[in-house]
N, C-alpha and C positions, 0 to 999 in steps of 0.2 A: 892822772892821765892814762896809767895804764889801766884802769877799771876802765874806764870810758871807751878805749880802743877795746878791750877784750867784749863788751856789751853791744857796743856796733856790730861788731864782729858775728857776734851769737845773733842777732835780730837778721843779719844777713844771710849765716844761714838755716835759720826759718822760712823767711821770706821765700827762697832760693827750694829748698823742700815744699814747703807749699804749694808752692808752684807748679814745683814737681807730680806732686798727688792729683792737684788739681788738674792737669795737662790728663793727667794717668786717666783721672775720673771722667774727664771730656772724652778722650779719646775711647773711653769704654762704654761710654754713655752714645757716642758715636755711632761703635761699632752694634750697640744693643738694638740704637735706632734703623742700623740698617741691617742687621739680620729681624727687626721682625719687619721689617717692611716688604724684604725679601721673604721672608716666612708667610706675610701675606699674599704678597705676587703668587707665590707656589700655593699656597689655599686654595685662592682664586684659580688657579690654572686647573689644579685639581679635581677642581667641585665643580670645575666647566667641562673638563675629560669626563667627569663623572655624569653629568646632565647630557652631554653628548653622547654618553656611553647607552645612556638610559633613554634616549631620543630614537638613535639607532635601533636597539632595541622593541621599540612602540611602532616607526614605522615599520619594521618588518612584518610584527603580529599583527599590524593595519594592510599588510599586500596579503599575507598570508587568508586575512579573513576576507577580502575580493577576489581571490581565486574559485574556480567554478569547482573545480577540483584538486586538492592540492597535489597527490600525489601524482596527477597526471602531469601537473605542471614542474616538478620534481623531477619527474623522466625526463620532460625535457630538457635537459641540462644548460642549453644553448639559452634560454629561454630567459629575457632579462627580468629581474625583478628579485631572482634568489641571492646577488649582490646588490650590493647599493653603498650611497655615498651621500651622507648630509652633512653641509657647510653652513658654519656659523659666523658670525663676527669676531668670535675669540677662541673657536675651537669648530673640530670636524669630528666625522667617525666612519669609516666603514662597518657595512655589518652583509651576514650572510644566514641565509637558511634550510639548512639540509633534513636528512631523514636521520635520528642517531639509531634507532632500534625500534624489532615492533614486540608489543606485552602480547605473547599468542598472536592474534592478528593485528591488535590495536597499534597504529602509528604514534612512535614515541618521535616528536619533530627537536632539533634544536637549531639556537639562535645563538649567536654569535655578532656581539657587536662592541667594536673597541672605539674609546675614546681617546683625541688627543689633543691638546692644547698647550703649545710650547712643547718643556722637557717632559710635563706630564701626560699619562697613559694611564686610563683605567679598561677594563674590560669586563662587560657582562656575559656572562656563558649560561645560558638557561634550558632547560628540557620542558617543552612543550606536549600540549595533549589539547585535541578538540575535545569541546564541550560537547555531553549530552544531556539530554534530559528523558522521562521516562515516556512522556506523550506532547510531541510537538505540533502544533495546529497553525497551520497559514492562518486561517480565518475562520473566529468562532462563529461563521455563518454557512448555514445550510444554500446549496444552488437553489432557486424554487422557478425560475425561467431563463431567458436566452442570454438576460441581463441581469438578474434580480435575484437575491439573495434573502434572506430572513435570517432572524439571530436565534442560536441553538442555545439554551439553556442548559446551566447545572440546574437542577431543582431540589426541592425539599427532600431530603432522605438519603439523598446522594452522599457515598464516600468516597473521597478523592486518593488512592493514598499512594500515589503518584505525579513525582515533579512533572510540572507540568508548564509550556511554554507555549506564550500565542505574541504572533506579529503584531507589527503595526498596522491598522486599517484604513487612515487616514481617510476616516469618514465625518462628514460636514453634514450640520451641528458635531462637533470632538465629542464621543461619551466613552463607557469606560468599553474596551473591547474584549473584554468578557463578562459574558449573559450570566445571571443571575435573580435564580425567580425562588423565593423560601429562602430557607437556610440550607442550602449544602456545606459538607463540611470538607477542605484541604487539607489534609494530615501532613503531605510535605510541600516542600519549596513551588512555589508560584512565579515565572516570570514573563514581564511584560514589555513589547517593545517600543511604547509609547509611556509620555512621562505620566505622573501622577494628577498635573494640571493640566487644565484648557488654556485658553489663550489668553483668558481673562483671569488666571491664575487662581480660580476656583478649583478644589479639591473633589477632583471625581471619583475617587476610590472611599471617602470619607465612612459612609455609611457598611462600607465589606468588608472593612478591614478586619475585624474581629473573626470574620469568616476562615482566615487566612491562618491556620495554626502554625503551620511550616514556615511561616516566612514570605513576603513577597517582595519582590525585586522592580524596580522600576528600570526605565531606557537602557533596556538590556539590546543587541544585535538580534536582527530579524536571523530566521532559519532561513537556507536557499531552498526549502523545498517549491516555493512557491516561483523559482528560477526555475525557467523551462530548459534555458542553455544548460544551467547548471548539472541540471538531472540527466541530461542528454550528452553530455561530458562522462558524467560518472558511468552510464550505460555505455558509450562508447568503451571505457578501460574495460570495463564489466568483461564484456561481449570477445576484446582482442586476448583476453588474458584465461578464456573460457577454454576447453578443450575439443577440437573441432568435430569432435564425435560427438558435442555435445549441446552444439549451439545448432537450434530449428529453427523454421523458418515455415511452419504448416499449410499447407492450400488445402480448400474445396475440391475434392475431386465427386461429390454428390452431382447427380445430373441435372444440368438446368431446367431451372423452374420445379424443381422435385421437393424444393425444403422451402420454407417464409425465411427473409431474411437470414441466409447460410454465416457463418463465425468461423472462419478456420482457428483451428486451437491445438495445444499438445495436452495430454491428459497423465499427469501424475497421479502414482498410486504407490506410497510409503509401506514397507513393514519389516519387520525381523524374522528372519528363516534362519535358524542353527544358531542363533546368536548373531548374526552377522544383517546390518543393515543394509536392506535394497529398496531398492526405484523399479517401479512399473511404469515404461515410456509408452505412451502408445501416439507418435503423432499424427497428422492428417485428419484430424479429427472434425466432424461437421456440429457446431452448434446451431440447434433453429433458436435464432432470439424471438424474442417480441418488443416491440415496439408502442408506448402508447400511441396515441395519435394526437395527445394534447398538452400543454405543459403543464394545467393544472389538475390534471390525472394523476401526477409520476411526482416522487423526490428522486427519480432515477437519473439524474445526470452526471456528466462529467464537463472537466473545462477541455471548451476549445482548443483545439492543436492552433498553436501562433496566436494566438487573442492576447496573451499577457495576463492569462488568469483572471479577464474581465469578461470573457463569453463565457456561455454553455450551451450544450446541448444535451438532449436526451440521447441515449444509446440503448442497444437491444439488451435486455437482459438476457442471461441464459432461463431457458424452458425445459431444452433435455440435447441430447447428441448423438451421433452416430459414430460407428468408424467402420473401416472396410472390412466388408465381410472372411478377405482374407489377409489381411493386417499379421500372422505371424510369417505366413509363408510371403510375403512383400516383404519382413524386415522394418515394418513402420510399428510395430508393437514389439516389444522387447524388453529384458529386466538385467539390470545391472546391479552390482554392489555401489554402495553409497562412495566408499573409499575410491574407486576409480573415476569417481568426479573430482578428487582433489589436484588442487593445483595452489603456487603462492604466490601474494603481491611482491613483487620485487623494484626496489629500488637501486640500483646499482647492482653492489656486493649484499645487500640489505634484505633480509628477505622475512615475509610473514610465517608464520603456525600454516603448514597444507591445512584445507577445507576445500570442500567440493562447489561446486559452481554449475550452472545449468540456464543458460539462456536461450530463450524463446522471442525468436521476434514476430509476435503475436500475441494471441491469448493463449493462458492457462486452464485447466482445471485441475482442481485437487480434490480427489475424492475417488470413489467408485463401490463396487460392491463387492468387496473382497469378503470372508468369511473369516479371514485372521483377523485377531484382536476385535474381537464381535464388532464388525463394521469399521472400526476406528481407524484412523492413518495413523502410523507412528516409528519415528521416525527416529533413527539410531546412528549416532555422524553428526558434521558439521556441515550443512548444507546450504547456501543461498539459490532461491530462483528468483530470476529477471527476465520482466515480459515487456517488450517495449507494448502491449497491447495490455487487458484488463486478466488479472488472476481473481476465476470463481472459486470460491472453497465449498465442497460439496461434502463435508462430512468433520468431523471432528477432527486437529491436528495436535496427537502428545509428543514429545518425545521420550526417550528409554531412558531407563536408568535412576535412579533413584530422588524422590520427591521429598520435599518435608512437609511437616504436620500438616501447614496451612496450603498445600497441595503447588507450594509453587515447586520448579525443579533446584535440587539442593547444592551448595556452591558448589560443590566438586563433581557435579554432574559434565559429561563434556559435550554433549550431543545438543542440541542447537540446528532452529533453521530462521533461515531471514528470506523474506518474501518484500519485493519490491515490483512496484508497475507504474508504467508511463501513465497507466490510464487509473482506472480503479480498482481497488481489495472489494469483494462484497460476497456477501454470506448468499446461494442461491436460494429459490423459494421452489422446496421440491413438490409444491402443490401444482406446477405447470407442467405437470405428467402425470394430472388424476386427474379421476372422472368423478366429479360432485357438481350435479345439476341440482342444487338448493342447499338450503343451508345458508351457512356463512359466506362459502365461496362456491362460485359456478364456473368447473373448467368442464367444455363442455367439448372438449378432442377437436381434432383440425377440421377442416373442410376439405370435402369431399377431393376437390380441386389436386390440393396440395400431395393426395398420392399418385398424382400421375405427371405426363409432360405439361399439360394444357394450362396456357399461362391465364392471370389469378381474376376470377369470374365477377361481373353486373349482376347485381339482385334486381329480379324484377318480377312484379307478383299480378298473377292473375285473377280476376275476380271468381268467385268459387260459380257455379250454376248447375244445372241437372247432367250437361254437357260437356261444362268446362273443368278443370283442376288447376290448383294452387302451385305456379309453375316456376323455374329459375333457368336463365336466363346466363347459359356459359357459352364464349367464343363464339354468338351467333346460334347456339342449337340451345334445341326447348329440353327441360329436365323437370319430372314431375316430382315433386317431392310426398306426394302424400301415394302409400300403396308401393308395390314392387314393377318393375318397369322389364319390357322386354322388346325386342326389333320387331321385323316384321311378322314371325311366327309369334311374339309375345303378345300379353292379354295384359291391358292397363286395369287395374282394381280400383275403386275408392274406398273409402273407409268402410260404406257399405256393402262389401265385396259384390260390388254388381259392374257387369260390364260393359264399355262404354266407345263408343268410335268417338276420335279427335277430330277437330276441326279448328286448327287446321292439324296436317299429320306433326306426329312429335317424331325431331331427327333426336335419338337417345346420343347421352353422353360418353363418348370410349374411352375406357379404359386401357392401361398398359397392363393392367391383369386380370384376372376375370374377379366376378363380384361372387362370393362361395355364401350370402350372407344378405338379405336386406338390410336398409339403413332404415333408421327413425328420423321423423323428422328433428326430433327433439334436439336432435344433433346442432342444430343451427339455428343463427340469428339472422332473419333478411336485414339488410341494410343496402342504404344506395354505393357504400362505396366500404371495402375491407380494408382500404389503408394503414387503419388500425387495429388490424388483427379480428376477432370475435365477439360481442359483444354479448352473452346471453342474459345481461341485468344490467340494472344502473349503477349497482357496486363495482361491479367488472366488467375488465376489457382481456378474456385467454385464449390465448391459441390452442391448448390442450397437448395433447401427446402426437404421437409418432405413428399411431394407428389407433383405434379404439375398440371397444366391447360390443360394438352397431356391425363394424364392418371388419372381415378378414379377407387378405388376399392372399391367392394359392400363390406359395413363392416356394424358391429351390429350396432342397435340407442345407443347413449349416452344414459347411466341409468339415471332415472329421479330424475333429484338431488331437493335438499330440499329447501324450498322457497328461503331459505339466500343465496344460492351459486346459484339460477339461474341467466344467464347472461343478463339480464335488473333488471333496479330499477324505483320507478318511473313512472309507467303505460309506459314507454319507452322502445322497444324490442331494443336492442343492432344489430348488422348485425353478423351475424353468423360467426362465426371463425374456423377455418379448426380441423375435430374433432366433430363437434355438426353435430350429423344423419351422419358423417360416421364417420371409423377409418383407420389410416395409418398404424399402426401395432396393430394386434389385440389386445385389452384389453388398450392402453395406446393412448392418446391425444396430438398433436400438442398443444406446448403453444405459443402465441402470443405475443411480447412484444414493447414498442415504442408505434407510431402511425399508423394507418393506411393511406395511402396513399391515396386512394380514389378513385371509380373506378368499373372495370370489377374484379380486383386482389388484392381487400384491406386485404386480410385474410393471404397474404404472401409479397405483396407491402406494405413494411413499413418503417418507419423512425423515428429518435431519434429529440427531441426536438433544434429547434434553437431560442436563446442562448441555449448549455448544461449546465444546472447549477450543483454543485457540492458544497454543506455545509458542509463539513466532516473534522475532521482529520484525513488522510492517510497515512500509513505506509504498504511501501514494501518492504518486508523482500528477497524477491527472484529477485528482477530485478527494473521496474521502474513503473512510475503511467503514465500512455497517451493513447491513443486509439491503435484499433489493425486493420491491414488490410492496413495500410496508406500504399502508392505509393511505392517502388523502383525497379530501374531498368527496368521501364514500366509494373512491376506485383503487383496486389492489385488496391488499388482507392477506397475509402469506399466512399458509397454514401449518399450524405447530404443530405436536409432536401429538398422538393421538391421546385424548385422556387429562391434557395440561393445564388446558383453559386459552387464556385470551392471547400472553404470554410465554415465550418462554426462555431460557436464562441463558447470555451470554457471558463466559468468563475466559478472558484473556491474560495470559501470562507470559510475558514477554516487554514491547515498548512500541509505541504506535506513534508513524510521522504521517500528516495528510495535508494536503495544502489547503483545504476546506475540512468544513464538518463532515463525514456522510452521517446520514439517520441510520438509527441504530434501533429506535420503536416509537411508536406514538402514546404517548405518556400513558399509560393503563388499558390501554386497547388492542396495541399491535406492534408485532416486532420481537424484541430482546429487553430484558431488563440487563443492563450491562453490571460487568464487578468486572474492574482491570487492577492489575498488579503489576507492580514492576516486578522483572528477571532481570534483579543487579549482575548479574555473570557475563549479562552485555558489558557493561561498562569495562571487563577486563579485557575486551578482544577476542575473546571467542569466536565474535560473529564476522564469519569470512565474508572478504568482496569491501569493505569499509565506504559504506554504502551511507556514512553521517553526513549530515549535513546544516549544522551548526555553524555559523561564523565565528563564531565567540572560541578564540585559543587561551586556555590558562596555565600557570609554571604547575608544571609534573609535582607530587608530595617533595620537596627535600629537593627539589630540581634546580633552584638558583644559587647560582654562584656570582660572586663579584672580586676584582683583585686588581 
């Protein structure tokens, strides 16, 4: 009996510990179930903070890339959209976006956006930087009329060897929105703002792909350059952040009806003296444009002011300019140092690398006939100019300081210029201030008209007889064109110097100066109407020059300017330039730019440097960046460099934005053979005034953080 109590005894407490462990096991088994569930909860919460973090985050780089301007929208501090606030079902986030720093000029942005969901908090802290690329194009299409466009090809032979980026077109039938005729070849990155498919999910890039060495990117964010607000934001900052000495605003002051179609403009003139980089200002400056008279004469257009990048029109090209004869003693011609154009983007306390700045609200030109750096501009500094109007380039632009092999400028160069315009960049055609009656091109000098008051004259032609003469027909009075002409004591000639009584009397045409010089007729084209300028062939339509080799007028001596503006340096007399001991319109000067050609007619025979070089950042806010005048439909031909041939060579070093193509040459005939290079030294900020316009914001090298 006492076994049997002591066995009870021990099975109870077994029983009684078993129980015990197993309580133990439950209760740990419990507790295991409810820390991971809890451990889940918190996962979940986590990785909602964190999707909220990283939500936040996206919209912000999504307001930041619909800004027309960021840092303008940055100044405004007041200004909603650099906070925010997205709510979820199971989680929110604030986020914010400020300016942290700039690289030299380049805006370094960051973002800032926290998640929270419950007890958990993540937080994304990131350094931003707008995307660039080396040549951004609105539209791989040429303007060719009011509405109508044509597709500019790369072609066969072509080297691309620069990223390169084109919008969406959203043109019906979808095809691919870069032209492609041969094999050109892409060395680097390709991107495009349209997907790779049509809408019938045929592959429209299929056959190019191989083309593409560098890579190509599909449903990348358009460029704003083809945003009109957008550009006009950025020129606003441009223009208030300018130094007021240095922001123009140019008028006509030429006398009415004295020039075709007058261009107020400021006239830039780059170069190095002692080492130290200067600006030659000269504003008020008169350009005579010309004008085709038909759209399928010209690839001269630009887009529409307010169209939305769907009109165009033709605009004047530059021919040649004037400026006031006393332009240093007025104070409108002047030379500064580069350096005291500098000024900085500021953001707050935040501020950029000085660079200098120079806006013009108007047109540009760059160029002239300086005798430094044989002809060339060049330009030593950081420099941007902004023209809410068209910048002509009228001679080669380098800058100083040292190159490498491949001639581009080498990274540690610091001198840099950016060129920006509302309207168009284009290379002039210095053929529209020569006299070549045959040949290739026929500029055949202005009409008679256009050196006086008398507003712009009726052709109208008499039949010839023993009696009568071959006549033209201005403001109501007869003008005989063939022979030399005189009032009432004068004696009317014909070809066969015999003399002749009119019938009826000829009232002669007056001038503001006296005539020192018979005309030829050769001089001109009858037509019923000059709307479009001179017509002397079916190739061309030129107004010609500022006075010509037919006819001189007795005008006042040039005033005698001060040692520093006389034209030799050097115990070396320069050859006289049209303008010095006489005048084409009283009080103002023919200005000269390019080179002289050489000769009987170097002072209006001239030409633009071969290679044309081009160091610049260029941005065209109104149309495209290429020369003007080039060939179509047998009208135009700009003339190259004497000796060259058909062509001759444009090479750019720097990075081209345009919101269209402009033409650059007409495939083996006329124009530029182009070679563009990127100037990576842009991508560090260098280029004052931050003048990009990419939508597309990426995380800085090493720029993200999360915690």
């Amino acid at each position: 009996m006492r076994n049997t109590k002591f066995k009870n005894g021990s099975v109870l407490v077994l029983v009684v510990v078993s129980l015990v462990v197993l309580a133990a096991l439950g209760l740990g088994l419990l507790t295991v179930a409810r820390g991971v569930r809890y451990r889940a909860i918190s996962l979940n919460k986590e990785a909602a903070a964190m999707f909220a973090a990283d939500a936040g985050y996206e919209k912000a780089v999504f307001w930041m890339s619909q800004q027309r301007d960021l840092l303008s929208a940055l100044q405004q501090s007041s200004l909603l959209g650099t906070r925010g606030v997205l709510n979820f079902p199971d989680a929110d986030c604030d986020y914010q976006v400020g300016i942290f720093t700039f690289v030299g000029a380049r805006p370094v942005y960051r973002v800032i956006s926290n998640g929270h969901s419950g007890r958990a908090d993540t937080t994304v802290d990131v350094l931003v930087l707008q995307a660039m690329s080396g040549w951004d194009i609105g539209m791989c299409r040429v303007a060719s009329g009011k509405d109508k466009t044509s597709p500019s090809n790369f072609t066969e032979g072509e080297i691309i060897d620069i990223p390169l980026h084109i919008n969406k077109l959203d043109e019906s039938p979808d095809t691919t929105d870069i032209y492609v005729s041969g094999n050109p070849r892409f060395l680097q990155s390709v991107a495009v703002s349209e997907s790779r498919y049509d809408i019938s999910g045929s592959d429209k890039y299929i056959s190019d792909m191989d083309l593409f060495e560098g890579g190509i990117y599909f449903d990348q964010p358009d460029c704003r350059i083809t945003d009109e607000a957008s550009i006009q934001t950025k020129v606003a900052r441009f223009r208030n952040s300018t130094k007021p000495q240095f922001r123009f605003k140019p008028v006509d002051n030429t006398p009415p009806k004295s020039l075709q179609n007058p261009n107020a403009a400021v006239q830039l003139e780059f170069f190095v003296e002692g080492g130290i980089g200067k600006v030659r200002i000269t504003n008020n400056c008169t350009v005579c444009g010309f004008l085709q008279d038909k759209d399928n004469r010209t690839w001269d257009f630009r887009i529409k002011p307010g169209s939305g990048g769907k009109e165009y029109q033709r605009y004047d090209i530059y021919a040649y300019h004037f400026i006031s004869g006393n332009a240093v003693a007025t104070g409108e011609r002047f030379t500064r140092r580069i350096d005291q154009t500098y000024v900085t983007q500021a953001v707050g306390p935040v501020q950029s690398a000085p660079g200098g700045q120079i806006f013009v609200d108007g047109n540009v030109i760059i160029g002239g006939d300086q005798t430094l750096h044989n002809g060339d501009q060049v330009v030593k500094g950081r420099i941007t100019i902004v023209a809410t109007g068209n910048i002509w380039l009228a001679d080669s632009i380098v800058v100083d300081g040292p190159h490498d092999a491949d001639g581009r400028p080498s990274h540690d160069n610091p001198n840099v210029l950016g060129l920006v315009a509302q309207g168009v960049i284009k290379i002039v055609d210095p053929g529209m201030s020569a006299y070549n009656t045959g040949g290739r091109n026929d500029y055949p000098g202005p009409a008679l008209v256009f050196q006086t008051d008398i507003p712009q004259p009726t052709w109208a032609v008499q039949p010839e007889s023993d009696d009568s003469f071959e006549m033209v027909v201005v403001s109501g009075s007869w003008f005989v064109v063939r022979g030399s002409i005189h009032d009432s004591q004068y004696t009317i000639h014909d070809s066969r110097s015999s003399t002749f009584a009119l019938n009826p009397p000829v009232t002669p045409l007056m001038f503001t100066q006296n005539v020192k010089k018979a005309f030829e007729m050769d001089m001109f084209r009858r037509k019923a109407s000059l709307s479009g300028g001179y017509d002397t062939g079916d190739r061309n339509s030129y107004i010609g020059p500022s006075n010509d080799e037919q006819l001189r007028y007795v005008g006042q001596p040039r005033p005698r300017l001060p040692r520093w503006q006389r034209p030799w340096r050097g115990g070396r007399r320069r050859r006289p330039g049209p303008g010095q001991g006489k005048e084409q319109i009283p009080g103002f000067e023919y200005v000269p730019i390019g080179r002289y050609d050489g000769g009987k007619s170097e002072t209006y025979d001239r030409h633009l440097p071969n290679p044309m070089v081009i160091e610049a950042s260029i941005t065209a806010g109104g149309g495209g960046f290429g020369a003007e005048n080039v060939e179509r439909n047998v009208y135009g031909g700009r003339k190259e460099a004497p000796g060259t041939g058909a062509q001759n060579d444009l090479i750019v070093r720097g990075a081209v934005i345009e919101a269209l193509r402009g033409v650059v040459e007409l495939i083996d005939t006329d124009g530029y053979l182009k070679r563009y290079y990127l100037d990576e030294r842009l991508f560090e900020g260098i280029l004052p005034g931050d003048m990009w316009l990419r939508s597309k914001f990426i995380p800085a090298p090493a720029g993200w953080r999360d915690y």
